[in-house]
Wavefront OBJ file of the C-alpha trace (Angstrom):
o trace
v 4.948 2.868 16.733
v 4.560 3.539 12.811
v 2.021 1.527 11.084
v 3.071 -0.768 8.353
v 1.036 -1.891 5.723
v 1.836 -5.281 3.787
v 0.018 -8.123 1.736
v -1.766 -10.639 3.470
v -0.767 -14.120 5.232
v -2.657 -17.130 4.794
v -3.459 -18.810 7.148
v -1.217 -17.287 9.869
v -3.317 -13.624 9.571
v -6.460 -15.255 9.006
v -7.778 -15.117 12.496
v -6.565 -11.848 13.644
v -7.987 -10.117 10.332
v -11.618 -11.776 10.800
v -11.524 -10.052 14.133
v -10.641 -6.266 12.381
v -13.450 -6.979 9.628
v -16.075 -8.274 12.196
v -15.299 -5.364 15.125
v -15.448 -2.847 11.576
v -18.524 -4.364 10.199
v -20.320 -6.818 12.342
v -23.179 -6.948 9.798
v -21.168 -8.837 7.018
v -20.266 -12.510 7.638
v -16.593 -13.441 7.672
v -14.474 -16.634 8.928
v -11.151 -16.874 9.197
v -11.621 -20.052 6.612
v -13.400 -17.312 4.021
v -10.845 -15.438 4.150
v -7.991 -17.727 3.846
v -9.797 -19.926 0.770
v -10.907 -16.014 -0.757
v -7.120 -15.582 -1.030
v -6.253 -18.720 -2.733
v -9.238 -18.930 -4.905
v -8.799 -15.797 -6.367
v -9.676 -15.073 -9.934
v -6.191 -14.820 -11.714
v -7.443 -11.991 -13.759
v -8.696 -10.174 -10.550
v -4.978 -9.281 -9.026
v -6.576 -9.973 -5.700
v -4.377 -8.558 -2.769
v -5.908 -7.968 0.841
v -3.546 -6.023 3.046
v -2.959 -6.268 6.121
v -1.947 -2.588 8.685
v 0.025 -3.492 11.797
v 0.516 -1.256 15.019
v 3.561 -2.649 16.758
v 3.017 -6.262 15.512
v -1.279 -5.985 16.111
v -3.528 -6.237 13.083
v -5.628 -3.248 13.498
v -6.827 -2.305 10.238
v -7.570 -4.493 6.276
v -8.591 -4.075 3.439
v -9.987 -6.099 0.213
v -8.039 -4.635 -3.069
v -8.648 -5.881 -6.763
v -10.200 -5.492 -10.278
v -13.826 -5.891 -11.122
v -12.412 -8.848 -13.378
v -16.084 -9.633 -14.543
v -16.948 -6.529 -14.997
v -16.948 -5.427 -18.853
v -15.593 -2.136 -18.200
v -11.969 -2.074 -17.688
v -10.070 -0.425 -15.378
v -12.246 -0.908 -12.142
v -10.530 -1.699 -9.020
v -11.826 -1.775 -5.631
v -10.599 -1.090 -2.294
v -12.642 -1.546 0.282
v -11.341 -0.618 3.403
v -12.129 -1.868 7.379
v -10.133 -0.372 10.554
v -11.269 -1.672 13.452
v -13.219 0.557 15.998
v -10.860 0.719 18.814
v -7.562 1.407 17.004
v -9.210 4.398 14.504
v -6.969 7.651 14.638
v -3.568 5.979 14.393
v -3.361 6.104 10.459
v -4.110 2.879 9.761
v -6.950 3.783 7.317
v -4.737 6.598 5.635
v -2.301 3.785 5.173
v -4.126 1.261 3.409
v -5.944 3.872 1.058
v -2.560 4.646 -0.027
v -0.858 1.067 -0.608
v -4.470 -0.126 -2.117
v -4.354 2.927 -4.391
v -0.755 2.123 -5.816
v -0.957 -1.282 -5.938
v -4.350 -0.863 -8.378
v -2.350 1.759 -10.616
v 0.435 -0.846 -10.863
v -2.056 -3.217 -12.277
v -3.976 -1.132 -14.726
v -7.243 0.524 -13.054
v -8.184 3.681 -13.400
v -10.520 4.413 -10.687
v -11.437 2.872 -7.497
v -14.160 2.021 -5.656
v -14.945 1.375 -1.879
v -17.795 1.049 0.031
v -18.070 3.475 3.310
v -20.755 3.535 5.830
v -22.768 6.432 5.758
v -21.813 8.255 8.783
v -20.223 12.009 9.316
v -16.456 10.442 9.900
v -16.334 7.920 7.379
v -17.839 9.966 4.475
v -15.359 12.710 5.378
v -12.462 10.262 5.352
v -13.167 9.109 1.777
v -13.747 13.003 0.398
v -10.662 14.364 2.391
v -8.657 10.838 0.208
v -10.876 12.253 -2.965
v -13.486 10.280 -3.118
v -17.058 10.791 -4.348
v -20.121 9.928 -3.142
v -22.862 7.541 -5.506
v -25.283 5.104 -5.013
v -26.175 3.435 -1.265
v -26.931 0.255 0.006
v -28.560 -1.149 3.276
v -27.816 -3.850 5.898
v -30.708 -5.559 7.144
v -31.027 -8.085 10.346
v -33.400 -10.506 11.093
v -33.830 -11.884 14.473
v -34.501 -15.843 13.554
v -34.036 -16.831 17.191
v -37.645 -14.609 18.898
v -38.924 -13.383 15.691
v -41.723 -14.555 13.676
v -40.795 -15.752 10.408
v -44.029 -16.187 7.713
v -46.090 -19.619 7.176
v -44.452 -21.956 4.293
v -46.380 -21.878 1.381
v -47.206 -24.235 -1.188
v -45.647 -23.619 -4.548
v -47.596 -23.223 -7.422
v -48.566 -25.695 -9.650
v -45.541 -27.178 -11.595
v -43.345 -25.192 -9.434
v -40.709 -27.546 -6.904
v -38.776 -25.852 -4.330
v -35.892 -28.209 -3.288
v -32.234 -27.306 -2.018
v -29.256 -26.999 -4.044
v -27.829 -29.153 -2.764
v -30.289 -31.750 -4.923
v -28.112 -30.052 -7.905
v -24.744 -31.000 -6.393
v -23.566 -33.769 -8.985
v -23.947 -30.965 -11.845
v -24.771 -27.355 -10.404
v -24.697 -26.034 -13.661
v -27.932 -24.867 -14.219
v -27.239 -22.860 -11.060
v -24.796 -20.610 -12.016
v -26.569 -19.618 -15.591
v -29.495 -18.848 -13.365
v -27.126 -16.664 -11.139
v -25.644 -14.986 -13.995
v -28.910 -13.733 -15.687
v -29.636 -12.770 -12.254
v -26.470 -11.177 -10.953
v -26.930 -8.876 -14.812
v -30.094 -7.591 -14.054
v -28.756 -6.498 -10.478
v -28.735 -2.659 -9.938
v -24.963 -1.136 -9.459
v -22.596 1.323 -10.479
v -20.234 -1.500 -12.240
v -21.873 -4.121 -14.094
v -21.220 -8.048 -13.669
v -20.967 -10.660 -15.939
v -20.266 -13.974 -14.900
v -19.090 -16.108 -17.888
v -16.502 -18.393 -16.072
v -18.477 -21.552 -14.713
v -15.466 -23.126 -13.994
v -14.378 -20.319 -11.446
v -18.001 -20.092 -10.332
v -17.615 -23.857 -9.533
v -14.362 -23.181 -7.894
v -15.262 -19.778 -5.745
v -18.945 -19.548 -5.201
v -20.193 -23.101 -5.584
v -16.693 -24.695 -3.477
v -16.739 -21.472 -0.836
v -16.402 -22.752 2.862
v -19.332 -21.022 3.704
v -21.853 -21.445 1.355
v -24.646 -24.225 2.199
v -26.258 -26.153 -0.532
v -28.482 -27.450 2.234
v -29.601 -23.818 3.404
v -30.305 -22.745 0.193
v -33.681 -23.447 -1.942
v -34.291 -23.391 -5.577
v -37.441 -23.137 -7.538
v -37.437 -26.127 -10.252
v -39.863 -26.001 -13.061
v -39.652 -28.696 -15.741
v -36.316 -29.386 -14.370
v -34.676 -26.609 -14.618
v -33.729 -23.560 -11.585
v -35.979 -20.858 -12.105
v -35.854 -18.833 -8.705
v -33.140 -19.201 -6.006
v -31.950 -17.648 -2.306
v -28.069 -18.295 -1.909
v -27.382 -19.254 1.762
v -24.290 -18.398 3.461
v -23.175 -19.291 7.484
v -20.834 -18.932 9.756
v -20.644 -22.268 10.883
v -22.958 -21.265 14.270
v -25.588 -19.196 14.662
v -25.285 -16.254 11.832
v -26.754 -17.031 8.691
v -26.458 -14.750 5.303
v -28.506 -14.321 2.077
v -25.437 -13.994 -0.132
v -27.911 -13.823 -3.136
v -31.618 -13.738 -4.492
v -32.589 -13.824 -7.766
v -35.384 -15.033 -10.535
v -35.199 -15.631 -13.682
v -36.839 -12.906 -15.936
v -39.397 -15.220 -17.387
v -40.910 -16.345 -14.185
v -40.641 -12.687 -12.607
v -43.765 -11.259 -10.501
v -44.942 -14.830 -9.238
v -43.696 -14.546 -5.900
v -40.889 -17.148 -6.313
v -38.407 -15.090 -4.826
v -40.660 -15.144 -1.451
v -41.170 -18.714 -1.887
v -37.507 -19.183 -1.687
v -36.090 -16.868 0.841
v -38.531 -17.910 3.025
v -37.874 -21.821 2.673
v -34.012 -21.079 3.226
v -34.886 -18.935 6.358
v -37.102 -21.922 7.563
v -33.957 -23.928 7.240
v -31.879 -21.895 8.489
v -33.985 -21.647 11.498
v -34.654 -25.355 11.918
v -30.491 -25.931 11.626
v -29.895 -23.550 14.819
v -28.663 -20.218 13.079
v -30.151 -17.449 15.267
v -29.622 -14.212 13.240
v -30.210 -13.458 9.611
v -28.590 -10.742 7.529
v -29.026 -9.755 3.838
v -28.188 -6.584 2.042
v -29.977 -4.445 -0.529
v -28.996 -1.871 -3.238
v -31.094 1.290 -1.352
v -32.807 1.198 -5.169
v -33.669 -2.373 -5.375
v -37.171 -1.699 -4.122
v -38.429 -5.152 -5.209
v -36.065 -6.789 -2.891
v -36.374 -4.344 -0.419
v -40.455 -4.734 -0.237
v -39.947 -8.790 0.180
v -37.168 -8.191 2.974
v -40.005 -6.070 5.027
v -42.646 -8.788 4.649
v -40.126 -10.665 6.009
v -39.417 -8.746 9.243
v -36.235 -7.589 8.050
v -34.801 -4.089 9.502
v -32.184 -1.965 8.373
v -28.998 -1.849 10.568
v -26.264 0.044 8.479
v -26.655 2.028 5.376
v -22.867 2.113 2.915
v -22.536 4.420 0.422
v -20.177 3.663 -2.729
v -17.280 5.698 -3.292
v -15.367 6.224 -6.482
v -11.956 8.153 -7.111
v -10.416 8.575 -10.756
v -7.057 7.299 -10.621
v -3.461 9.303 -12.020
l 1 2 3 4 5 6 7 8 9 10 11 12 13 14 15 16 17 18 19 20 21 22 23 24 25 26 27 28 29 30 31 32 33 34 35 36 37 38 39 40 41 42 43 44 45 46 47 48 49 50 51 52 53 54 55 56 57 58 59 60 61 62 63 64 65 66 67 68 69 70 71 72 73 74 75 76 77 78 79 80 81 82 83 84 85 86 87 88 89 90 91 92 93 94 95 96 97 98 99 100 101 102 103 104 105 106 107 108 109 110 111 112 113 114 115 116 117 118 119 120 121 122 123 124 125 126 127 128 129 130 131 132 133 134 135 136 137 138 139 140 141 142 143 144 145 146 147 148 149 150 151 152 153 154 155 156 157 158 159 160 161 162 163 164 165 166 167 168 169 170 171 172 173 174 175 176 177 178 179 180 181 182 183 184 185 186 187 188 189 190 191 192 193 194 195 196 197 198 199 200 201 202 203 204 205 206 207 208 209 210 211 212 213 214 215 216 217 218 219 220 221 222 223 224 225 226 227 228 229 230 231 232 233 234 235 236 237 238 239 240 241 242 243 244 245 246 247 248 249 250 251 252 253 254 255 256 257 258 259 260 261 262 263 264 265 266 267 268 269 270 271 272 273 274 275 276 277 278 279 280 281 282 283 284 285 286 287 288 289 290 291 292 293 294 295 296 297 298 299 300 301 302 303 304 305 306 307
């Protein structure tokens, strides 16, 4: 049979979609729920359209398509791309590059990122489609269910570590910490989140974020450190995010915080932990070792100049 590529279903593709992106990338968390609400949450601005290939009627391959809508440069798309394992060599990638690719020059960008795991086939897919290699980035796994996870410390004196949930009648605060946070972070495409009210909407309302997994640093008040929490609803457990703000840099906050979010995560059943790190974030990469973390996957970032 031919394989057809066309725009996403929600909810009816939902479930058979997760199971592409989890066989493709077991590493990342993903819920038929996420990816449903990521659909219909979408940033207007972002032309969000995941695709969907089909082999006689099966889902067998994916892929996330947009703009970098907070990104200041304009232009940027992305495409990134998952084919799942058992149903590679039938096109389905080929495919996808190709709709993703029009459908981005239809709605303005110039070039195109994606994210490829750094192994022989997939870095020769992406060159032989004309893509070129940058900057990588690693998974890492924790084992929460045997492994040891460090001693909770007591914060500092004037420092509160509380979850974010505490914040939930006006998470505000939150997401200006996570935007001078998110800025500093190390990439080929900078962010700048500016829209609270989609924050509110997308990160804040996403079905698997947990305010009660995730622990904030208070001084005076205010956020000053945090570790965003994501789950799966079981046992798998994601750092979606961890950041401090400049002023209170170098103080160990950001260990203060993962590790109270891991402890909860622990104590609320979730078995594995996963993270990821830009490969030149060695800050982040330093506290993930004192953690226990290990790497599991290395992706490197692809780019192709559009027209």
């Amino acid at each position: 049979m031919t394989v057809i590529v066309r725009a996403f279903r929600a909810p009816g593709d939902a479930e058979a979609v997760a199971r592409v992106r989890r066989a493709a990338l077991p590493f990342m968390l993903v819920t038929p729920e996420a990816l449903a609400f990521e659909g219909e949450h979408a940033h207007p601005r972002s032309r969000y359209r995941p695709l969907v290939a089909e082999d006689d009627g099966e889902a067998i391959g994916t892929a996330q398509v947009g703009l970098a809508h907070d990104s200041p440069e304009p232009g940027v798309g992305y495409a990134n791309v998952f084919v799942h394992p058992e149903r590679r060599g039938r096109g389905a990638g080929t495919a996808v590059v190709r709709a993703a690719e029009e459908y981005l020059a239809g709605v303005g960008a110039t070039e195109v990122y994606t994210w490829v795991l750094d192994e022989p086939g997939h870095r020769a897919f992406a060159e032989r489609h004309g893509y070129r290699a940058g900057r990588t980035a690693h998974f890492l796994r924790l084992d929460l269910a045997t492994g040891t996870l460090p001693p909770l410390r007591t914060p500092p004196d004037g420092v509160r570590i509380v979850p974010a949930s505490d914040f939930a009648g006006g998470p505000r605060p939150l997401f200006e910490l996570d935007a001078a946070a998110t800025a500093d972070e190390p990439g080929d495409v900078k962010t700048e989140l500016t829209d609270y009210a989609h924050w509110l909407d997308e990160t804040w309302g996403h079905p698997m974020f947990s305010p009660e997994l995730t622990s904030v640093a208070v001084v005076d008040g205010r956020p000053v450190a945090f570790s965003a929490a994501r789950t799966d609803g079981a046992t798998r457990y994601g750092t979606a995010m961890t950041g401090t703000a400049r002023k209170y840099r170098g103080r160990g906050l950001a260990k203060l915080v993962k590790n109270d979010s891991l402890h909860r995560a622990r104590d609320a059943g979730c078995t594995e932990a996963f993270t990821g790190n830009d490969a030149g974030n060695a800050p982040m990469l330093a506290v993930n070792e004192w953690f226990g973390y290990q790497i599991c996957a290395t992706e490197v970032r692809h780019v192709r100049t559009l027209g």
